[in-house]
C-alpha positions as CSV (number, residue, x, y, z in Angstrom):
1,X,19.2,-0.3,-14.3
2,X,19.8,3.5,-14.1
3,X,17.4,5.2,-11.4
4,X,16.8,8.6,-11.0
5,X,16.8,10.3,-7.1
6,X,15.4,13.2,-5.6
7,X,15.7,14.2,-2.7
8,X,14.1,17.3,-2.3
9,X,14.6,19.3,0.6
10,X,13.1,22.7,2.0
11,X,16.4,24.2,1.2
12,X,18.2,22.5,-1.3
13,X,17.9,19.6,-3.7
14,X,19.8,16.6,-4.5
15,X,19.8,15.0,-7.7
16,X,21.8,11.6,-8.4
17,X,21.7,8.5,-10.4
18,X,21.8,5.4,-8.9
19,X,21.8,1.4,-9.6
20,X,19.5,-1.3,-8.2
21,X,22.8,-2.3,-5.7
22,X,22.1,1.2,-4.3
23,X,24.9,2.8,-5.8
24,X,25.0,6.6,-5.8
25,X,26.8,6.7,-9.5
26,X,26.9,10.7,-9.7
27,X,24.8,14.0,-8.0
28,X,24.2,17.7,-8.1
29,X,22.5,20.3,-6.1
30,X,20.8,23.2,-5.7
31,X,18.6,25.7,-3.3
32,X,15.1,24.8,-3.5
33,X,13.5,28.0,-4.6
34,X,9.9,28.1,-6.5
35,X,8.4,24.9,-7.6
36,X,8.8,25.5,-12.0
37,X,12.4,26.9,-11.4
38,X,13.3,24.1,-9.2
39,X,12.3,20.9,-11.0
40,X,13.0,22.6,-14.6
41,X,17.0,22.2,-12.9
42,X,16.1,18.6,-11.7
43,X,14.7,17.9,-15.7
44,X,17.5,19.3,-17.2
45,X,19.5,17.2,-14.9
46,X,17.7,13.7,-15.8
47,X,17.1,14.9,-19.6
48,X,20.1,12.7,-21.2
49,X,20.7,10.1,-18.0
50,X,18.9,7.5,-19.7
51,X,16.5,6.7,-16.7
52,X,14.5,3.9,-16.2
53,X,12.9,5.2,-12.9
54,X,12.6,8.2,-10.4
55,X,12.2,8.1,-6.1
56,X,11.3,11.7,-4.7
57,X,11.6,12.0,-1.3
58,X,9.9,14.9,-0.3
59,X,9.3,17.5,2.3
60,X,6.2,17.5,3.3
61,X,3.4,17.6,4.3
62,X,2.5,15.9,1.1
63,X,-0.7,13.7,-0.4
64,X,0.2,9.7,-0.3
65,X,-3.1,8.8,-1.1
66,X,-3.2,7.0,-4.5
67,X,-6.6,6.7,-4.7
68,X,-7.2,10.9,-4.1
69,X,-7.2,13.9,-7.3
70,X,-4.3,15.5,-5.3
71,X,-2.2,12.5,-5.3
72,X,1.7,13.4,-5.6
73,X,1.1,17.3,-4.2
74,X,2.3,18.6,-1.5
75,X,0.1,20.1,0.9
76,X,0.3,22.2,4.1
77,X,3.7,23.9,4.1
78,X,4.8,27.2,4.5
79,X,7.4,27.2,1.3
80,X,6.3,29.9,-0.7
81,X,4.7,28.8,-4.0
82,X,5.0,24.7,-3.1
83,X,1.4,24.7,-1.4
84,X,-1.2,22.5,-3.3
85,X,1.8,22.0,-5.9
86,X,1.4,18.9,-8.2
87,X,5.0,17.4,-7.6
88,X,4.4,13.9,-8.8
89,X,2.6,15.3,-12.1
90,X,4.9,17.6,-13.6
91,X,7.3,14.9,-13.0
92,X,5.2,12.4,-15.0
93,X,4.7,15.0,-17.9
94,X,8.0,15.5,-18.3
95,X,9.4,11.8,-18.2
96,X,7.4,9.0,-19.0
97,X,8.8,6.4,-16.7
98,X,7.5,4.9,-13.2
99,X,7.8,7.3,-10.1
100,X,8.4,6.6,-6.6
101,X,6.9,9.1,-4.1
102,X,7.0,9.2,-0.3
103,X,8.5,11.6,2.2
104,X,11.9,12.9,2.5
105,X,12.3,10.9,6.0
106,X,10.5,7.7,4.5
107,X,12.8,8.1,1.9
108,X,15.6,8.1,4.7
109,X,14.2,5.1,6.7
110,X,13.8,3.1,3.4
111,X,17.0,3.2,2.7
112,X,18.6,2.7,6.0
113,X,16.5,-0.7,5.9
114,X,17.8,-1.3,3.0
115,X,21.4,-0.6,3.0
116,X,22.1,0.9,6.4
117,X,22.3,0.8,9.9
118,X,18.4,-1.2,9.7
119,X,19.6,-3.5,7.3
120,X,18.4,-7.5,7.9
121,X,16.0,-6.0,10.7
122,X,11.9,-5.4,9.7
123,X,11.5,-2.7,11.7
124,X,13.1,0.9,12.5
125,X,12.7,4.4,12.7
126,X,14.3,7.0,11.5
127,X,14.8,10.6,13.0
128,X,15.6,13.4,10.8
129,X,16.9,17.2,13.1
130,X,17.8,20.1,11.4
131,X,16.2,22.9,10.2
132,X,13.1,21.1,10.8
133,X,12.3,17.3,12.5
134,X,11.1,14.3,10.9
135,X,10.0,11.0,11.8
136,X,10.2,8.0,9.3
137,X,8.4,4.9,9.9
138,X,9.8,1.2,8.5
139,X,7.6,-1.8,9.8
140,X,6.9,-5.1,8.9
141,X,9.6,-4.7,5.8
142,X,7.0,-2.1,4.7
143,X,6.9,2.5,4.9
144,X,4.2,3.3,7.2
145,X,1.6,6.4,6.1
146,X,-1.7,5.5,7.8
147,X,-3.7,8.1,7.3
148,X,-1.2,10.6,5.9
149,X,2.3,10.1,6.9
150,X,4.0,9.8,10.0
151,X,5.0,13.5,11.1
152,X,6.5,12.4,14.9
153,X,7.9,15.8,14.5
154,X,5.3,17.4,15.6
155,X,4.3,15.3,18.9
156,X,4.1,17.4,22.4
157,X,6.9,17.1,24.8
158,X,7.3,18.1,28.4
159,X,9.4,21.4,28.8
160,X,12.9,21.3,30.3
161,X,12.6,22.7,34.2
162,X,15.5,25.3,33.1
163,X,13.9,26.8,29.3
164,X,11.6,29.2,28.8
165,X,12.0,29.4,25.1
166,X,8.5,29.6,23.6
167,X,9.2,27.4,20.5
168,X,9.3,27.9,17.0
169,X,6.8,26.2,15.5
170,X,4.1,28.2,13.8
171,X,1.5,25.3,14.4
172,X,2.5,24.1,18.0
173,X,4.8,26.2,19.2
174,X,6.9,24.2,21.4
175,X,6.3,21.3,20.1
176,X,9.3,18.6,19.6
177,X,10.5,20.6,16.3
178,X,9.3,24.0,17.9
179,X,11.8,23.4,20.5
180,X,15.0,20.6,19.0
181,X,15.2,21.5,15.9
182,X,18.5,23.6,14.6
183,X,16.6,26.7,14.0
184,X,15.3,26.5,17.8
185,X,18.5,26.0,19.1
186,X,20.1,29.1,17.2
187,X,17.2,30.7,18.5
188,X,17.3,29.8,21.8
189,X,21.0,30.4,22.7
190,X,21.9,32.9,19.8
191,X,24.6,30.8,18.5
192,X,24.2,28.3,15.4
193,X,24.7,24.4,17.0
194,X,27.8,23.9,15.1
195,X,29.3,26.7,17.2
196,X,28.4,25.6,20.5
197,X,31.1,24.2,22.4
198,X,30.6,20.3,22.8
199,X,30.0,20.7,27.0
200,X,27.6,23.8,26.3
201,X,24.2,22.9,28.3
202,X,22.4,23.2,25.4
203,X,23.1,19.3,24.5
204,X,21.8,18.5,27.9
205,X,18.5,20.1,27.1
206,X,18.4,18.6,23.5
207,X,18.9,15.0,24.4
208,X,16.1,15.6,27.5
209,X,13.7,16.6,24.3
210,X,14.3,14.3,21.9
211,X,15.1,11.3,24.2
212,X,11.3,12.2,25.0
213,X,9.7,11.5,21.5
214,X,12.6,8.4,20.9
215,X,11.4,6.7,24.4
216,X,7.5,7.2,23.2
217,X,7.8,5.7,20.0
218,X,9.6,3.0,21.0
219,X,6.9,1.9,23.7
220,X,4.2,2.8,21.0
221,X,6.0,1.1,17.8
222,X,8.5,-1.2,19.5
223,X,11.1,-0.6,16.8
224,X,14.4,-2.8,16.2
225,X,16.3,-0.1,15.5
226,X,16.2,4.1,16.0
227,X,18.7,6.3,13.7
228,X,19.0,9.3,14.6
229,X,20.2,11.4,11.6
230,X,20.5,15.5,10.5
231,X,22.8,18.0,10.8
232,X,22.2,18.3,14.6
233,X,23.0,15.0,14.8
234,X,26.2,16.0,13.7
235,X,27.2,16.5,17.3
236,X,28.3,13.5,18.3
237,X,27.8,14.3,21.9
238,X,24.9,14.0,22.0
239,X,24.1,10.3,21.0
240,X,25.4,9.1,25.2
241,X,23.3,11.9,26.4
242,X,19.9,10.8,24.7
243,X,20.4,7.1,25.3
244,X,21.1,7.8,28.9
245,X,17.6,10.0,28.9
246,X,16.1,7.1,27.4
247,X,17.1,4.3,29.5
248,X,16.1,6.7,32.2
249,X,12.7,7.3,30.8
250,X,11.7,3.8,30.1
251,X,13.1,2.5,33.5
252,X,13.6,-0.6,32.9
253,X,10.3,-1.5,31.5
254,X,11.1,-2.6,28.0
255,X,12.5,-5.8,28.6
256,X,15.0,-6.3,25.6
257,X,18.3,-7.0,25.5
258,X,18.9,-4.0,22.9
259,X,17.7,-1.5,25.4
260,X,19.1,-3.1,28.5
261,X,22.5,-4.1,27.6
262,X,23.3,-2.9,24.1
263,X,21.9,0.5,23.4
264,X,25.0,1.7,21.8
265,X,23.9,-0.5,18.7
266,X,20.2,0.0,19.2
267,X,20.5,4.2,19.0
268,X,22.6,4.9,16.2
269,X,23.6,7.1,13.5
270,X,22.5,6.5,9.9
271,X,24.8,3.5,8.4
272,X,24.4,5.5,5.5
273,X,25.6,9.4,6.9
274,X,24.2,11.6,5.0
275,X,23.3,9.9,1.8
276,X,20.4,7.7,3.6
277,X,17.8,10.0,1.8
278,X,19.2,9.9,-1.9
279,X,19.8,6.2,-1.5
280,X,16.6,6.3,0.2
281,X,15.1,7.8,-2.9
282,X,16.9,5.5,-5.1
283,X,15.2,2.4,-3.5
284,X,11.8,4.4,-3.8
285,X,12.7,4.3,-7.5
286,X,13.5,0.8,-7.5
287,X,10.2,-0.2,-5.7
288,X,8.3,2.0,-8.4
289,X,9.8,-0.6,-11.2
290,X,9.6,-3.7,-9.3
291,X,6.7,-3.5,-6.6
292,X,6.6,-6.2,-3.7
């Protein structure tokens, strides 16, 4: 089986081919720039692959509700031209073959469950911190939407004692994107992440943030596993600092051997680096063919 993927970011695209085993077979990208000129280079792409399928994980916010007109758009976000755009039906007009939608970070989390760092567990989450943050939700072997879609992104935190940054996020302002993501960080201490020195206090006050939203969804959800993945992520230093700020935060009051003893395996990186969202896309493909 050949499957189309997408993974379609708010700054670039990934296109790839993939097989049922979860196989990334071969890939291109590209900026994401206006919707038409965009997926006319992700047609062209798929024109001659001999596809059986397509997964699109998207950014969002985008409409997962099957039974609404404005299934397959996306919605509320502030890249010009994409607002109210049909994604999921200019994809069906141009190949006539099933399609697997969801969010970029469900896409993520899906695969991780699949062929990562979640896989033989039925429940995970998945964290996505970069240019924006993302929250992907895998329980009960099944992606979680509710009434849209996760977007744990977006949940209020408790300001670090020590920063008076005001945030970034045009919604929320210092919210846990407004204040963790890799924009905010540049923003904050004039210097991309990347070229902050590992010791710089800057890790300190991300782990303190995100070790916030990680600590609440694991007493909301009760997750088996949390992956933490992104390009901020990238900084390995701070994966000690956030499950330290974790443990801290829950106190002892989650009474599980993962958290207690073994955190190093319960906290991790994507088993997948940064393919879990193609390979996440490619199982959204696969579950478009062959529905559970």
């Amino acid at each position: 089986m050949r499957i189309g993927a997408i993974e379609a970011g708010g700054t670039k695209f990934i296109c790839g081919i993939g097989n049922e085993q979860g196989e990334i077979l071969e890939r291109i990208s590209f900026p994401t720039e206006e919707p038409e000129k965009t997926l006319e280079q992700a047609a062209q792409y798929f024109q001659d692959k001999s596809i059986e399928a397509i997964g699109i994980g998207s950014f969002g916010p985008i409409n997962l509700d099957r039974s609404s007109p404005s299934y397959g758009q996306v919605t509320t976000t502030p890249k010009p031209g994409w607002a109210g755009f049909d994604f999921v039906g200019y994809m069906k007009r141009t190949f006539p073959v099933p399609i697997g939608f969801d969010t970029d970070v469900n896409a993520a989390v899906f695969g991780e469950a699949k062929w990562g760092a979640a896989k033989g567990v039925d429940s995970c989450v998945y964290y996505t911190i970069g240019t924006g943050v993302g929250v992907g939700v895998y329980t009960e072997d099944k992606l979680v939407h509710g009434l849209v879609h996760p977007e744990g992104g977006h949940v209020l935190i408790r300001r670090h004692p020590e920063d008076n940054f005001g945030g970034l996020c045009p919604y929320h302002g210092d919210c846990l994107e407004g204040m963790a993501s890799g924009p905010a960080i540049e923003k904050r201490w004039g210097w991309k992440g990347n070229e902050l020195s590992a010791d710089h206090k800057a890790w300190k006050m991300e782990a303190y943030y995100l070790a916030q939203a990680i600590s609440g969804v694991i007493l909301l959800l009760s997750p088996k596993k949390v992956i933490l993945g992104g390009g901020v992520m990238h900084q390995q230093q701070l994966f000690p600092l956030i499950r330290k700020e974790v443990a801290q935060n829950l106190n002892g009051y989650v009474a599980s051997p993962a958290i207690l003893d073994d955190m190093e395996n319960y906290i991790v990186p994507p088993g997948l680096g940064d393919n879990a969202g193609l390979c996440g896309a490619l199982a959204l493909g696969i579950e478009a063919v062959e529905p559970k």
